[in-house]
C-alpha positions in Angstrom: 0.0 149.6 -36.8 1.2 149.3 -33.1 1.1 145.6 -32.0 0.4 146.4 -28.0 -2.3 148.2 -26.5 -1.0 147.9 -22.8 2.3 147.8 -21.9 3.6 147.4 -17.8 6.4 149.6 -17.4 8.9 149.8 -14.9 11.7 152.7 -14.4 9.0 155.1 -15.7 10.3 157.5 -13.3 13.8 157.3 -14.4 15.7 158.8 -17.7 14.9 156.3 -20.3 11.6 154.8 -18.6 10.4 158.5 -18.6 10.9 159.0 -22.7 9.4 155.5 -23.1 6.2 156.7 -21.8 5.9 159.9 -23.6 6.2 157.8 -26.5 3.8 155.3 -25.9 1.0 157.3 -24.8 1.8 159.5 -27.7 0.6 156.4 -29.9 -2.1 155.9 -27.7 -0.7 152.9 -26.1 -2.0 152.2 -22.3 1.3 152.1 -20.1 0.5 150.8 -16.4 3.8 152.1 -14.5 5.7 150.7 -11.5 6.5 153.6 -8.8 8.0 153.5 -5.9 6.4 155.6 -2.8 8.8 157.9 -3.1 9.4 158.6 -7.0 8.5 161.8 -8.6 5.4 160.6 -10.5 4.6 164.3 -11.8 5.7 163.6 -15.6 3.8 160.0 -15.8 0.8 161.5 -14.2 1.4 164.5 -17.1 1.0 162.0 -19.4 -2.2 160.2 -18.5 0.0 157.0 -17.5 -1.6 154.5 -14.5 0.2 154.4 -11.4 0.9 151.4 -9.2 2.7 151.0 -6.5 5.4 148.9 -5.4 9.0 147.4 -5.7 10.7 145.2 -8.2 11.5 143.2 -5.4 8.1 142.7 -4.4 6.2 139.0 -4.5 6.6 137.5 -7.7 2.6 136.6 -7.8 1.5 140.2 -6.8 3.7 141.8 -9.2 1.8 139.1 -11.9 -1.6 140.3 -10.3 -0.1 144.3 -11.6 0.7 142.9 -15.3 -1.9 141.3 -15.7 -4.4 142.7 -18.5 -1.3 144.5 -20.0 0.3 143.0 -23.4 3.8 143.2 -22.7 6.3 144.5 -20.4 9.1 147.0 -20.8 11.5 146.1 -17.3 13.5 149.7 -17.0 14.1 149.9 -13.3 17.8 149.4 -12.3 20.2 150.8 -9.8 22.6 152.7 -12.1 25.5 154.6 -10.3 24.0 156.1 -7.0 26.5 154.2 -4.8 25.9 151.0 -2.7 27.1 147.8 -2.3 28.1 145.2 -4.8 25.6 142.9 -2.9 23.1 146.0 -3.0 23.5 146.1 -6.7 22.8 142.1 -6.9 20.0 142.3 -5.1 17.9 145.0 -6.9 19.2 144.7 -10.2 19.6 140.9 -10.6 16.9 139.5 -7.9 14.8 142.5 -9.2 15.2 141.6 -12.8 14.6 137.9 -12.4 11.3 138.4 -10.2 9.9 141.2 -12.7 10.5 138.9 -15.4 9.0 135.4 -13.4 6.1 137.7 -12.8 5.6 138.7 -16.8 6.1 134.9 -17.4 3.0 134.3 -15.2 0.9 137.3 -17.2 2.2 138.7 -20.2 5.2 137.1 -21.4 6.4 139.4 -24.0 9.3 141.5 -22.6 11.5 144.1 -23.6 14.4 143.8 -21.0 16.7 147.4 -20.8 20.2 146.3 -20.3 23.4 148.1 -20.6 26.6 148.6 -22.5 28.0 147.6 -19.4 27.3 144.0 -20.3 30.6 144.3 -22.2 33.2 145.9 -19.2 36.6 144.6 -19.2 36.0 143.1 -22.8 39.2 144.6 -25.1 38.4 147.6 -28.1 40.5 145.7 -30.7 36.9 145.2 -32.7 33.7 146.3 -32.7 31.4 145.0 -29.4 28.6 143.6 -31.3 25.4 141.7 -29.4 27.1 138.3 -29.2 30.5 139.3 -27.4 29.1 139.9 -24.0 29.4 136.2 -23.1 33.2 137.1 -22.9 33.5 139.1 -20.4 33.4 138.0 -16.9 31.1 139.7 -14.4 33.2 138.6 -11.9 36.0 141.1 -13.0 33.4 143.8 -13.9 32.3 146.8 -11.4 28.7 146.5 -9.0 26.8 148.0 -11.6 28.3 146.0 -14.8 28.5 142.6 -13.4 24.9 143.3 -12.2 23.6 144.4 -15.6 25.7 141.2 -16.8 24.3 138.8 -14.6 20.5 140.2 -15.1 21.2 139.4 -18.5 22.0 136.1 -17.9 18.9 135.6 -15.7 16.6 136.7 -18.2 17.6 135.0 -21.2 17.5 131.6 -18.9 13.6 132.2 -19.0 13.7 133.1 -22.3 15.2 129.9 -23.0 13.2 127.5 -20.6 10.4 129.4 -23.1 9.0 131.2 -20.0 9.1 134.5 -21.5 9.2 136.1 -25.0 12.8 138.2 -24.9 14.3 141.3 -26.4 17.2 142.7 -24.9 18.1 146.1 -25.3 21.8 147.8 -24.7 22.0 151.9 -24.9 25.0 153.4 -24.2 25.5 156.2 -22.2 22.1 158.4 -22.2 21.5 161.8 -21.9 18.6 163.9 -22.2 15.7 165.7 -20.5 15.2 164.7 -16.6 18.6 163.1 -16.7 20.1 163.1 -13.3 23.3 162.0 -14.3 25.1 162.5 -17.5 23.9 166.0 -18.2 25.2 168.0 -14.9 28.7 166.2 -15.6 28.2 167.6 -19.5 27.1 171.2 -18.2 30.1 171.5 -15.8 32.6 170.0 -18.5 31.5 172.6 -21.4 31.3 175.6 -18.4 34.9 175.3 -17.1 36.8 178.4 -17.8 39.2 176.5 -20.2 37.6 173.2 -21.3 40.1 170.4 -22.3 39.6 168.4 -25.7 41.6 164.9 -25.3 42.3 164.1 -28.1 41.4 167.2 -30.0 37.5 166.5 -28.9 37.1 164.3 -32.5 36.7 160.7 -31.0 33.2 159.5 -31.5 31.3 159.1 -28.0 29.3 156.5 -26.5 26.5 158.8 -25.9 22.8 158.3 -27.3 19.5 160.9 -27.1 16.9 159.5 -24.7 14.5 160.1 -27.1 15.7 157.8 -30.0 16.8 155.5 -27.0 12.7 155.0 -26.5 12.0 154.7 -30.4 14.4 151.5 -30.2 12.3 150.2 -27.1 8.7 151.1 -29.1 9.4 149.5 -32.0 10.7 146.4 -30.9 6.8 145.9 -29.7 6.3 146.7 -33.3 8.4 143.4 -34.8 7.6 139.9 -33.7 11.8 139.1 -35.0 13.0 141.4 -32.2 12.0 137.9 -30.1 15.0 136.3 -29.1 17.3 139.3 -30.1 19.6 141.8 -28.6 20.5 145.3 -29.8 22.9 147.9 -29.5 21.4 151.1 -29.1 24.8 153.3 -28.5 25.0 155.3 -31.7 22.3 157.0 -33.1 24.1 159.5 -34.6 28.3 160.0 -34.4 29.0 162.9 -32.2 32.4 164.9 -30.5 33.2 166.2 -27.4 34.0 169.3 -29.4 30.4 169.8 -31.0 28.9 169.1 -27.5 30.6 171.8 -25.6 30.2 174.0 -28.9 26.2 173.3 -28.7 26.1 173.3 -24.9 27.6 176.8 -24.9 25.5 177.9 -27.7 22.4 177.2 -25.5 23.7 178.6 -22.4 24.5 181.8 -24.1 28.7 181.5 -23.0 31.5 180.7 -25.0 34.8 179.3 -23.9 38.4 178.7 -24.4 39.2 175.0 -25.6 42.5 173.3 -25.3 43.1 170.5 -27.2 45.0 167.8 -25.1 46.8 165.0 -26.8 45.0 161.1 -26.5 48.5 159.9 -25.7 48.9 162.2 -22.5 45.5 161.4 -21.2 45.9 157.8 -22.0 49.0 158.1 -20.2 47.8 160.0 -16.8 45.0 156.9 -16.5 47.8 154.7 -16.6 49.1 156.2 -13.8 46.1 156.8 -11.9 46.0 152.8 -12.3 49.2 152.4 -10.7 48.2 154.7 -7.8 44.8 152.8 -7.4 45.3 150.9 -4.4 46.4 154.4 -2.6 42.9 156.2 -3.4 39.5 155.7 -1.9 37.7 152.9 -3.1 37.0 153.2 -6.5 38.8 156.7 -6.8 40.4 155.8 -10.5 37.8 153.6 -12.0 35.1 156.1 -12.6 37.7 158.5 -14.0 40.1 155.8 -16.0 36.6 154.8 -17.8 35.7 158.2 -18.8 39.2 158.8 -20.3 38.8 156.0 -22.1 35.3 157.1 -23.8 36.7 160.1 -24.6 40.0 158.7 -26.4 38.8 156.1 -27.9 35.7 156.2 -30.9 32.4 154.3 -29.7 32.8 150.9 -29.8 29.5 149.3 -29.9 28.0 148.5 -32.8 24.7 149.4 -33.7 24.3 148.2 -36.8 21.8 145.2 -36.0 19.4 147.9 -34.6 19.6 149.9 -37.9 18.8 146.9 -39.9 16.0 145.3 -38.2 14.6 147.6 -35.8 14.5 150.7 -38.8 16.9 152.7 -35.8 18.2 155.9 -36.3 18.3 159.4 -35.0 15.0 160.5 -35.9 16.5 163.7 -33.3 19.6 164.7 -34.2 22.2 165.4 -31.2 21.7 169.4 -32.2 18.2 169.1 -31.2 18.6 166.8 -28.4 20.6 169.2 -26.5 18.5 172.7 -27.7 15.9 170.4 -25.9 18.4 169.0 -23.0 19.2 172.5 -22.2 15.9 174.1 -22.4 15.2 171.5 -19.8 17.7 172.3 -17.3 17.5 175.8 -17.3 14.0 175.6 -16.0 15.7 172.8 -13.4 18.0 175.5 -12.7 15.2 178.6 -12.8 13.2 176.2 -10.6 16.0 175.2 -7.6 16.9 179.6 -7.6 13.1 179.9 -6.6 12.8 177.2 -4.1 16.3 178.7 -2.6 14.7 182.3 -2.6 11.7 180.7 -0.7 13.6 179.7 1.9 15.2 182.3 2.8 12.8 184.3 2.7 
């Protein structure tokens, strides 16, 4: 029996905000959404969802006077990697965090905060990152977006602890799925290249989560008054390859190409160099790629147990499915930019 009624959500026009949504109204839950101007409101509209407008960074007592009447709130928005300063990052991701959440203590204090894996950047992968290892890494070493998502962290579970607001922290890992602007071109261009390259022989379990069971974590926290004053993983919901992905991938697209298995040790090696030669490429030229090398050489390392136990997680899609669906998705992207292009040059 769902537990809220009306939920505030913010991000709803982003990747994870938008699969929350469809899930909640799905139940028949109310969800009051936080748009920007200039967001893409199409899919919320779709779903019968209530539009308001405005910023995270907006008054902390108007942004009360939008949550009010709702029974929780689900705080999505971020700044994820579209470039920007460190103190740009801050700003709308920490500062934005803290005033969302001053504004839910104010009208409906129960609050499902979406955090990140990030949280745990710079921590070693001798053991498993489970919830309570964050505090060990040091958001002063981390990238903009990591030590934001760190320090937002920190900033909410301050109120949760002065008793302002009623907390649950969740942490997906990387997140792919329909109306994903990020993760899913990178995974089409990988899997089309005319000879796609396995590190490690493509078996190394990936950080990578479906959308979809990403928003089944975030529901049914609402559902479980013990979720208060937890956080939880949500970076494995089913163990996947890089060598199943491109297989599936191709399978959808209707092409087929050559693999080539590459050696962990080689790959491991080349981002050690690309370390060395750091400080002689653009700003943050290595970092992006020395990360990815290290997701595909290494299994997943957060642990998701917690969220299997008490939340009931689990891939309720399986990663086939997911990216049948993914794909189906960004063909009609695809069938949709070839028409606008044919307009205009017409």
């Amino acid at each position: 029996m769902p537990l809220r009624n009306s939920v505030f959500l913010t991000g709803g026009t982003g990747l994870i905000g938008s699969h929350v949504a469809e899930r909640l109204r799905a139940r028949g839950t109310d969800v009051v959404a936080l748009v920007r101007p200039s967001s893409d409101t199409a899919h919320l509209e779709s779903l019968g969802c209530r539009l308001v407008t405005g910023d995270v960074l907006d008054d902390v007592e108007e942004q009360a006077r939008r949550i009010r009447g709702c029974d929780a709130v689900i705080h999505g928005a971020a700044r994820v990697f579209m470039g920007g300063s460190r103190a740009t990052f801050l700003r709308e991701n920490v500062e934005g965090t803290e005033r969302v959440l001053r504004a839910a203590a104010l009208a409906a204090p129960r609050v499902v905060h979406l955090s990140s894996v990030a949280v745990y950047a710079g921590l070693p992968l001798d053991r498993p990152l489970t919830e309570e290892r964050w505090t060990e890494a040091d958001p002063e070493r981390q990238n903009a977006y990591a030590a934001s998502k760190h320090l937002s962290e920190r900033a909410a579970w301050r109120l949760h602890d002065q008793e302002a607001i009623r907390l649950t922290t969740l942490r997906p890992s990387v997140v792919y799925g329909e109306r994903d602007r990020a993760a899913v071109p990178i995974m089409v261009r990988y899997a089309s290249l005319p000879v796609v390259p396995l590190l490690g022989g493509g078996r190394f379990r990936l950080p990578l989560v479906y959308a979809g069971n990403v928003a089944a974590g975030v529901v049914a926290t609402l559902d479980r008054a013990a979720a208060v004053g937890r956080a939880y993983n949500l970076a494995m919901d089913e163990p996947v390859g890089a060598r199943e992905l491109v297989a599936w991938i191709g399978a959808e697209r209707g092409i087929r190409r050559l693999t080539l298995p590459v050696p962990a040790a080689v790959a491991r090696a080349g981002a050690a160099l690309l370390e060395r030669l750091a400080p002689l490429l653009p700003a943050g030229g290595a970092g992006g790629l020395r990360r990815a090398l290290r997701s595909l050489t290494t299994d997943n390392p957060y642990d998701s147990t917690r969220a299997r136990l008490e939340l009931g997680w689990s891939a309720h899609v399986s990663h086939r499915e997911a990216v049948r669906r993914t794909m189906v998705w960004w063909a009609r992207r695809e069938a949709g930019r070839d028409l606008r292009a044919v307009s205009r040059r017409s």
